[in-house]
C-alpha positions as CSV (number, residue, x, y, z in Angstrom):
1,X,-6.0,21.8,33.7
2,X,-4.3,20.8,30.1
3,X,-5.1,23.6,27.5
4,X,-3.4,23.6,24.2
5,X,-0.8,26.1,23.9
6,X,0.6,24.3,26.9
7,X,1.3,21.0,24.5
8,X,2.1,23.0,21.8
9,X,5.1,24.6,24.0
10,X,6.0,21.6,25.6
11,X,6.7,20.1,22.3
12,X,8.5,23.1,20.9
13,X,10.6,22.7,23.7
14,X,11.7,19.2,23.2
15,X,9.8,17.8,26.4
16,X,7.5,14.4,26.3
17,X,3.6,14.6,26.4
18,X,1.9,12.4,28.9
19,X,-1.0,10.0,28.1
20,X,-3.6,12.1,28.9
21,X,-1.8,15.4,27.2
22,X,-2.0,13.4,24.1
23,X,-5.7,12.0,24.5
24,X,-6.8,15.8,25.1
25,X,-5.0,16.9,21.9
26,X,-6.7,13.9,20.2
27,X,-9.9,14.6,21.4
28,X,-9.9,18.1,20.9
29,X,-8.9,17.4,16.8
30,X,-11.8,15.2,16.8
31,X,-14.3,17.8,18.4
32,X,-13.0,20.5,16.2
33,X,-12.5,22.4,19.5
34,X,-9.0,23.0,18.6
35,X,-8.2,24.7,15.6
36,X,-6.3,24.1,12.4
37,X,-3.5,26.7,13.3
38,X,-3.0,25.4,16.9
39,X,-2.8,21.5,15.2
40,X,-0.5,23.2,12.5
41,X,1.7,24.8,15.1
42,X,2.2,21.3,17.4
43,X,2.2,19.3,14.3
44,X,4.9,21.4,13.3
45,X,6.5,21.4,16.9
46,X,6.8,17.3,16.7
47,X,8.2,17.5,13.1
48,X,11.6,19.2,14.6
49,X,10.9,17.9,18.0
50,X,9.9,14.2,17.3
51,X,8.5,11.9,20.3
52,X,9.4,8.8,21.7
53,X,8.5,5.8,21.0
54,X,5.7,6.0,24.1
55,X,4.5,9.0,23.0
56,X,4.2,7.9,19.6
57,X,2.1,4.5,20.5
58,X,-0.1,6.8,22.9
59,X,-0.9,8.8,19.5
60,X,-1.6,6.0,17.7
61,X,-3.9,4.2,20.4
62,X,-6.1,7.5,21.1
63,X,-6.0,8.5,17.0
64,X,-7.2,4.8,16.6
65,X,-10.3,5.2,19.5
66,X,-11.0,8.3,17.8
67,X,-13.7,7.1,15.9
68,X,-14.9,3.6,14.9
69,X,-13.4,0.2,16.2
70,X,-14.1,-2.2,14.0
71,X,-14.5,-5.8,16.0
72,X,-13.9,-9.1,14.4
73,X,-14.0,-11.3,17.0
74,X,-17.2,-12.7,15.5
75,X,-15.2,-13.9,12.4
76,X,-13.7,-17.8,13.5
77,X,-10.0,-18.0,13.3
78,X,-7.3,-15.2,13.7
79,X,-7.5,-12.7,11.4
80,X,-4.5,-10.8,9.8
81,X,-4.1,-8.0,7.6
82,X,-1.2,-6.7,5.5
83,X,-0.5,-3.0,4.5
84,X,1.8,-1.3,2.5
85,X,3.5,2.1,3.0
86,X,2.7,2.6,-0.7
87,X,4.9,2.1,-4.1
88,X,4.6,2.3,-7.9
89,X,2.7,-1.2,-9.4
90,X,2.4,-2.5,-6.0
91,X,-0.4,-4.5,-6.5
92,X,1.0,-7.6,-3.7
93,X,-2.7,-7.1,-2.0
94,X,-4.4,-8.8,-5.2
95,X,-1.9,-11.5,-5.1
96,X,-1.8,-12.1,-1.1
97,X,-5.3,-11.8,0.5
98,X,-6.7,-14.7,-1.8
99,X,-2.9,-16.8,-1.0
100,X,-3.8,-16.4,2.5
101,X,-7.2,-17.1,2.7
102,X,-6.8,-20.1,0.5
103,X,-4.5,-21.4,3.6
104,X,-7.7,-21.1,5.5
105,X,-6.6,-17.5,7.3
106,X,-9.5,-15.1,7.3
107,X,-8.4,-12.0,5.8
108,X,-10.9,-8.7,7.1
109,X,-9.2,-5.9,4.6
110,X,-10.4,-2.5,4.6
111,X,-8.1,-0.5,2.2
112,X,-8.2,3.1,0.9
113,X,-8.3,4.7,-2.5
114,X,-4.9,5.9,-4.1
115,X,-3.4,9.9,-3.9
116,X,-0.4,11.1,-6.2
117,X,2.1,8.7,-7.9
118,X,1.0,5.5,-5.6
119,X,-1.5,3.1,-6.3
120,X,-4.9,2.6,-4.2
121,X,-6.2,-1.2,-3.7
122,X,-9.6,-0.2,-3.5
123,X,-9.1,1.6,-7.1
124,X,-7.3,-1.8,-8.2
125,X,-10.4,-3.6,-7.0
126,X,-12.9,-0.9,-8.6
127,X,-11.9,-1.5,-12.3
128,X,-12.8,-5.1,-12.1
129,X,-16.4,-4.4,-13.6
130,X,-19.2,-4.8,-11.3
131,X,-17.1,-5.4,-8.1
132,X,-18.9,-3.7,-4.8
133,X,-16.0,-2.5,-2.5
134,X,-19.2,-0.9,0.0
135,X,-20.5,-3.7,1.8
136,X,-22.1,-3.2,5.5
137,X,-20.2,-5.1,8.2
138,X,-22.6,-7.5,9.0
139,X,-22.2,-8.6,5.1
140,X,-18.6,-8.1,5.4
141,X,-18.4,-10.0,8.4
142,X,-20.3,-13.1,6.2
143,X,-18.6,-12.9,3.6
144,X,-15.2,-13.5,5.4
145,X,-16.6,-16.5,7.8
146,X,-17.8,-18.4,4.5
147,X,-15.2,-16.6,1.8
148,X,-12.3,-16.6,3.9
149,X,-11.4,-12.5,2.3
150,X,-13.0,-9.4,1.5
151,X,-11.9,-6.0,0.8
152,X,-14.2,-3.2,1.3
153,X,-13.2,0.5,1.5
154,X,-12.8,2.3,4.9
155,X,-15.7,3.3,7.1
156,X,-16.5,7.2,6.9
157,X,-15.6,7.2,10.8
158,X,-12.7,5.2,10.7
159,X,-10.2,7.4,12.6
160,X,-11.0,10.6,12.1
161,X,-8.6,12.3,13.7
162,X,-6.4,11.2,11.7
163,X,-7.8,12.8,9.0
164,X,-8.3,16.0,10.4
165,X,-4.8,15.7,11.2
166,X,-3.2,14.4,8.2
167,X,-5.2,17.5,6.0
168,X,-3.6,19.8,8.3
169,X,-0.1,18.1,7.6
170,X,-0.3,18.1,4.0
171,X,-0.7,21.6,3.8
172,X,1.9,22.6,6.0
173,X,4.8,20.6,4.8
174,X,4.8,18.1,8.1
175,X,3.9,14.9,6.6
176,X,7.4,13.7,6.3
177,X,7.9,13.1,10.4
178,X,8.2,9.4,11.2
179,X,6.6,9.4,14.6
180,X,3.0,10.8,12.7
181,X,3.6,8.8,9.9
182,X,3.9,5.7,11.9
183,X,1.1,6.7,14.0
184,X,-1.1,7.8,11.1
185,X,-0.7,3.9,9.6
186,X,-0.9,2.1,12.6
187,X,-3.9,3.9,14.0
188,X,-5.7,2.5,11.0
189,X,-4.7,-1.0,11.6
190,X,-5.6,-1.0,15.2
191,X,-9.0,0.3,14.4
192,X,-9.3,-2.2,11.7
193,X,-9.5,-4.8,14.4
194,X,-7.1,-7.7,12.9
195,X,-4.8,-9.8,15.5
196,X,-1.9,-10.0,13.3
197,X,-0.6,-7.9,11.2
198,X,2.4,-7.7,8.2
199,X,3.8,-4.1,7.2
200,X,5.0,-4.4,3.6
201,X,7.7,-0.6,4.2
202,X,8.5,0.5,0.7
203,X,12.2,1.6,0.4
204,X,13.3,3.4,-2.4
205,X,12.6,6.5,-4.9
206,X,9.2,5.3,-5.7
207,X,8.4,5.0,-1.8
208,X,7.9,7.4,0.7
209,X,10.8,6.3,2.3
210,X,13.7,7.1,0.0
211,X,16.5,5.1,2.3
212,X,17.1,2.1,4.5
213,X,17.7,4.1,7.5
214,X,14.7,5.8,7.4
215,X,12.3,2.7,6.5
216,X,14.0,0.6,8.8
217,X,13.4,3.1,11.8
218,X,9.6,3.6,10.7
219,X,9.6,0.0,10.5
220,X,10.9,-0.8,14.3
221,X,8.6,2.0,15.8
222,X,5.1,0.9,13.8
223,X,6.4,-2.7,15.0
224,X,6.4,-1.6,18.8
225,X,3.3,0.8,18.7
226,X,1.3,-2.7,17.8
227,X,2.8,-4.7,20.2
228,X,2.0,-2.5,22.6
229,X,-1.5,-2.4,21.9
230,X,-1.8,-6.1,22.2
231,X,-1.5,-7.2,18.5
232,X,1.3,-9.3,16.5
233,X,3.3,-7.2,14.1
234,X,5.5,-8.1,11.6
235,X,7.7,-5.7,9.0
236,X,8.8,-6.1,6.0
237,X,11.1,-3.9,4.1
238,X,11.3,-3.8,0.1
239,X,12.7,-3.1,-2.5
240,X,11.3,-0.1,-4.3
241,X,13.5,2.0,-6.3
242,X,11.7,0.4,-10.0
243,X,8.4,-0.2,-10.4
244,X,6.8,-3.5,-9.0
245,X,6.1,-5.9,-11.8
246,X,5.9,-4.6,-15.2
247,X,2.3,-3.3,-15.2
248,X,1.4,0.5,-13.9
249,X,-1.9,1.7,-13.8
250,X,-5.5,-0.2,-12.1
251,X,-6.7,-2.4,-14.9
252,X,-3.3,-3.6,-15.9
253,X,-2.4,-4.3,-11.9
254,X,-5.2,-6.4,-11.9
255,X,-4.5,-8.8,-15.3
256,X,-0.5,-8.3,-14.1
257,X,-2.0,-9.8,-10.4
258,X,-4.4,-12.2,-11.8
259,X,-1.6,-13.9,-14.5
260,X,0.4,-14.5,-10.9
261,X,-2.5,-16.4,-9.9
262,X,-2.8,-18.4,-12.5
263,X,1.3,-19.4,-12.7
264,X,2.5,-17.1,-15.2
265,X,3.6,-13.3,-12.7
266,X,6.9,-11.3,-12.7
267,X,9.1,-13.0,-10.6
268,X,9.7,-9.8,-8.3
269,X,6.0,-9.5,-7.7
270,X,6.0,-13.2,-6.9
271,X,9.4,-13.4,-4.8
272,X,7.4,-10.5,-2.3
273,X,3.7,-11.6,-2.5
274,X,5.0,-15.0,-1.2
275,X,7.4,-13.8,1.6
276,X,4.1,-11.4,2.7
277,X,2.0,-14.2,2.5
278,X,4.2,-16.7,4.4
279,X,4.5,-14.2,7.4
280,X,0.5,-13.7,7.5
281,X,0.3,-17.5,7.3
282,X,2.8,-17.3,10.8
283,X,0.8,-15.1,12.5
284,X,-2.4,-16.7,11.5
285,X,-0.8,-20.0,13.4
286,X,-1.0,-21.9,10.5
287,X,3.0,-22.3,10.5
288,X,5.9,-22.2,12.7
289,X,8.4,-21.2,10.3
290,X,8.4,-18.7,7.5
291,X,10.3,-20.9,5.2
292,X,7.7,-23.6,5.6
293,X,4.6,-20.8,4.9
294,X,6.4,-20.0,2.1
295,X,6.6,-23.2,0.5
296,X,3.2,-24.0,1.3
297,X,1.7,-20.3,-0.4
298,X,4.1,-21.5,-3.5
299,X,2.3,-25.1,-3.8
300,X,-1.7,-23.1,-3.4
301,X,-0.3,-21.1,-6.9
302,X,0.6,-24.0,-8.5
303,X,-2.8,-26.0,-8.0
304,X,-4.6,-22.9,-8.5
305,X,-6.7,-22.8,-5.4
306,X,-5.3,-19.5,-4.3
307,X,-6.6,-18.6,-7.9
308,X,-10.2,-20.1,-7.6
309,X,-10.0,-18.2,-3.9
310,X,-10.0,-14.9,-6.0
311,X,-12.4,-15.2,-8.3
312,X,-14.6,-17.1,-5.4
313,X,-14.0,-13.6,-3.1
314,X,-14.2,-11.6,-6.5
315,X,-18.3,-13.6,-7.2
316,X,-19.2,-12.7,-3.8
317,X,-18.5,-8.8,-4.1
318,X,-20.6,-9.1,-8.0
319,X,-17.2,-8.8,-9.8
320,X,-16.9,-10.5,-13.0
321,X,-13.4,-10.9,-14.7
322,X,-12.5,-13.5,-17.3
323,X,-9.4,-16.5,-17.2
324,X,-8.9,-15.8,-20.7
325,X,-5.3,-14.4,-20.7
326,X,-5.8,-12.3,-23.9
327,X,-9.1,-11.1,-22.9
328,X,-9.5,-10.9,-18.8
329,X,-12.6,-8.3,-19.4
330,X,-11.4,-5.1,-17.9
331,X,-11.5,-2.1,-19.8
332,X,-8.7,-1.0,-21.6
333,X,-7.1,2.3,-22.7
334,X,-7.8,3.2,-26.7
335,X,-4.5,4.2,-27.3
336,X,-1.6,2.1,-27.0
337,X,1.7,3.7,-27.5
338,X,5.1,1.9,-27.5
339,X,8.1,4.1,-26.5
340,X,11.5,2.8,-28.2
341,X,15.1,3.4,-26.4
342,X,17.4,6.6,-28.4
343,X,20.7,4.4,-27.9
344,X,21.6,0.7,-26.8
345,X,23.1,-0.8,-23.4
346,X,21.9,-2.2,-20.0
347,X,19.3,-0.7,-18.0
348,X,20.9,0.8,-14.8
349,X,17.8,2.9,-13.3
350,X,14.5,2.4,-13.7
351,X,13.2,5.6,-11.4
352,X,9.8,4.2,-9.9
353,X,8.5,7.7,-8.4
354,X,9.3,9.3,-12.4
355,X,7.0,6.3,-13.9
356,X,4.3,6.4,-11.5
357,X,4.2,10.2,-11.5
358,X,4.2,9.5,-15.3
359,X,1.2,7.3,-14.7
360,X,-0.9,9.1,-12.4
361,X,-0.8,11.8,-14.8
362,X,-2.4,9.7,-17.7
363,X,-5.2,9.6,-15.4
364,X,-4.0,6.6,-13.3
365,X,-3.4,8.1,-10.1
366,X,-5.2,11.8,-8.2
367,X,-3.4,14.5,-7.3
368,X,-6.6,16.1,-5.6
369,X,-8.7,13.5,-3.2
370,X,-11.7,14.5,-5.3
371,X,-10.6,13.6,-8.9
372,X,-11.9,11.1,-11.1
373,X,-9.6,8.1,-12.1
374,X,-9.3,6.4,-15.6
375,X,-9.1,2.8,-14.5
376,X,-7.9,1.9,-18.6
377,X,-4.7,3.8,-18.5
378,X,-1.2,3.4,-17.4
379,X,2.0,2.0,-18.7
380,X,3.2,-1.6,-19.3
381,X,7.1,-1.8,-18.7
382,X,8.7,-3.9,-21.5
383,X,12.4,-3.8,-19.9
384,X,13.9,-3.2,-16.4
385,X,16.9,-3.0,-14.7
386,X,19.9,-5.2,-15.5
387,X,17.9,-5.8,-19.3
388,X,19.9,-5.1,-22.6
389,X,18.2,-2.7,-24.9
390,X,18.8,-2.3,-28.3
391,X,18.6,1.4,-30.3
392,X,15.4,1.6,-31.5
393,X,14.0,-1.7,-29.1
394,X,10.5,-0.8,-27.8
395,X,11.3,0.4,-23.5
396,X,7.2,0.4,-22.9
397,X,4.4,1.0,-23.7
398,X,2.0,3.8,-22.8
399,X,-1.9,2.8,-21.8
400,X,-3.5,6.4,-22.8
401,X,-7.3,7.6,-23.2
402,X,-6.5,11.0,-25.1
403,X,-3.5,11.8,-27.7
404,X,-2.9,14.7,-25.8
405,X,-1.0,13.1,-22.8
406,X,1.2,11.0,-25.2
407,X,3.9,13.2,-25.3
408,X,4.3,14.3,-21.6
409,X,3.9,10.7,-21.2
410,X,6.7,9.8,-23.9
411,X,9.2,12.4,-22.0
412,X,8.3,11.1,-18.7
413,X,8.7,7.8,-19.1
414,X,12.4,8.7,-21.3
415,X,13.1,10.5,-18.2
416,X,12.6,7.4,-15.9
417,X,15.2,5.1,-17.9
418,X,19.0,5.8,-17.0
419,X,20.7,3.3,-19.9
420,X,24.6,2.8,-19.8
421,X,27.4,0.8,-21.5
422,X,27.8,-1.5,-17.8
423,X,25.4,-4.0,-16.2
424,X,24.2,-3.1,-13.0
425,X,24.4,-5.6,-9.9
426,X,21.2,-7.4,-8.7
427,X,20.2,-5.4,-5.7
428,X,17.7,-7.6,-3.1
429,X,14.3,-7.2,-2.9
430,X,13.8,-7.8,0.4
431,X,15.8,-5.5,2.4
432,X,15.5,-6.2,6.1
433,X,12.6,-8.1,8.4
434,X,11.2,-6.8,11.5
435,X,9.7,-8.7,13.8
């Protein structure tokens, strides 16, 4: 007979839960028969403990058949998804799905809304007016057999033991343990139902991983747990100690995302939404080699079909956004405020957790899973790292709704530059691959 006090010791004493152990305590979150202080107490047990890399896919698979299982064996081809552990201006999804559908890959993406300083795709998608991220599946389903992509936001039963879980983890400082972070992401990608998947792991001050170590161990264990259920994994870790791209904040994201599209994107955003891209386009068996999915994703932005692949998926969920480059028809904030540098010399830091912090307090980002977002505001980075700036040259530019945030914002985003007398060395984006 398994009760709960049982796990929770085992764990506090270092020992390895068995398949079924951890399909009890799964069930039991998902009931509600076990209660928030004995989930607390063995979440808080694995967080000094840790498990192995069995226990951690077991916790993955039975989080994952928690709830709904979303199947997309109806759709015709292989279908591949992409995630992110989450960064500031990370707005690669925009970019990618319609790269990779435009290779003829169905892309199935369900995504989630955004919570303190990192962006959320379906808030990305929601400030193109008109746009319908709440489609049934059988719709969603359609849309991807004849569109090729579509991006809805998660089912309300979409593993929710996991979020029972997580809630409990937030409020009892125990989010930061890699086996339930690993098995908190993947669960959600194996109940999303695509074959292959790419992990884009965030690495940096703007990430929730702040070093390679770290990333590249979450990486290798969110790798295993899919291959062990059965699916093709793929991990990618980046760069994220400045802000992706120069745009912060939902509408800008999208303009910064769509300009891509259309030839004219920040060469960081385009150097990483191509490598994602290429490796979806491997697992989707449309290449061999990365190298060769690469060139091919670089030749569909150049004759603008992955482009017209964006606004085609855009149409079909009633968005409406405009090719004009000075006018794309998102709403914009009514103040725009440029910041200017105190002193002159090379950027050397750019700190992407200070900007998007900076950001969601504009009204960009949530601190609370209930508050309302301001799709208009954000901040539009003028120089970055390794740029020369004069005394008095303009830094960026803040995206504000009411004078009252300016200053805060002014001080944050004076706080995020370190400027110095040296130029800094390139630093890769692309860290490390995973496979």
């Amino acid at each position: 007979m398994i009760s709960v006090q049982d796990l929770i010791r085992k764990k506090r004493d270092g020992q390895v839960l068995s398949r079924e152990e951890i399909e009890f305590l799964i069930g039991g979150i998902s009931s509600g028969e076990i209660s928030d202080y004995q989930i607390s107490a063995w979440a808080m047990a694995v967080y000094f403990q840790g498990m192995d890399e069995r226990e951690t896919r077991d916790l993955a698979v039975a989080m994952a058949n928690s709830g709904d299982v979303v199947d997309l064996s109806s759709i015709q081809g292989i279908t591949v998804d992409k995630h992110s552990t989450g960064g500031v201006g990370d707005k690669t999804t925009l970019a990618v799905i319609p790269l990779v559908a435009a290779a003829g890959i169905p892309v199935a993406k369900m995504s989630g809304r955004g919570l303190g300083h990192t962006g959320g795709t379906i808030d990305k998608f929601e400030s193109i007016p008109g746009m319908k991220v709440e489609k049934n599946f059988t719709d969603f389903i359609a849309q991807v057999n004849v569109v090729k992509a579509a991006v809805i936001s998660q089912t309300g039963n979409l593993v929710p033991a996991d979020k029972r879980l997580y809630a409990i983890r937030d409020v009892t400082a125990t989010v930061d343990s890699i086996p339930l972070i690993a098995s908190s992401i993947m669960s959600k990608k194996l109940a999303s139902g695509a074959e292959g998947i790419v992990l884009d792991v965030k690495v940096g001050s703007g990430a929730f991983m702040k070093n390679r170590q770290q990333a590249l161990q979450l990486a290798e264990i969110m790798v295993s747990i899919g291959k062990g259920a059965g699916r093709q994994v793929v991990a990618i870790l980046t760069d994220m100690s400045q802000p992706l791209g120069f745009n912060i904040g939902n509408s800008l994201e999208v303009i910064e995302a769509v300009d891509l599209l259309a030839g004219d994107g920040p060469t960081d955003l385009l150097e990483i939404s191509l490598e994602l891209a290429a490796h979806m386009m491997v697992l989707g068996k449309k290449f061999d080699q990365v190298a060769e999915a690469r060139n091919y994703a670089a030749e569909l932005l150049t004759s603008g079909k992955a482009l017209d692949k964006f606004m085609e998926m855009i149409t079909a969920q009633g968005g409406i956004i405009k090719l004009n480059k000075a006018d794309r028809g998102l709403k914009m904030a009514a103040i725009q405020q440029p910041v200017q540098s105190a002193i002159s010399g090379y950027v050397n830091q750019l700190d992407a957790y200070q900007v998007g912090h900076t950001a969601m307090s504009l009204g960009a980002g949530r601190e609370q899973i209930n508050d309302v977002i301001d799709h208009s505001v954000g901040i539009q980075l003028l120089k970055k790292r390794g740029d020369y700036v004069q005394a008095g040259e303009t830094i960026a530019v803040i995206h504000a709704s009411q004078e009252k945030h300016l200053s805060d914002a002014e001080a944050g985003i004076r706080a995020a530059y370190e400027i110095g007398p040296e130029k800094p060395e390139p630093t890769p984006l692309i860290i490390d691959i995973v496979t």
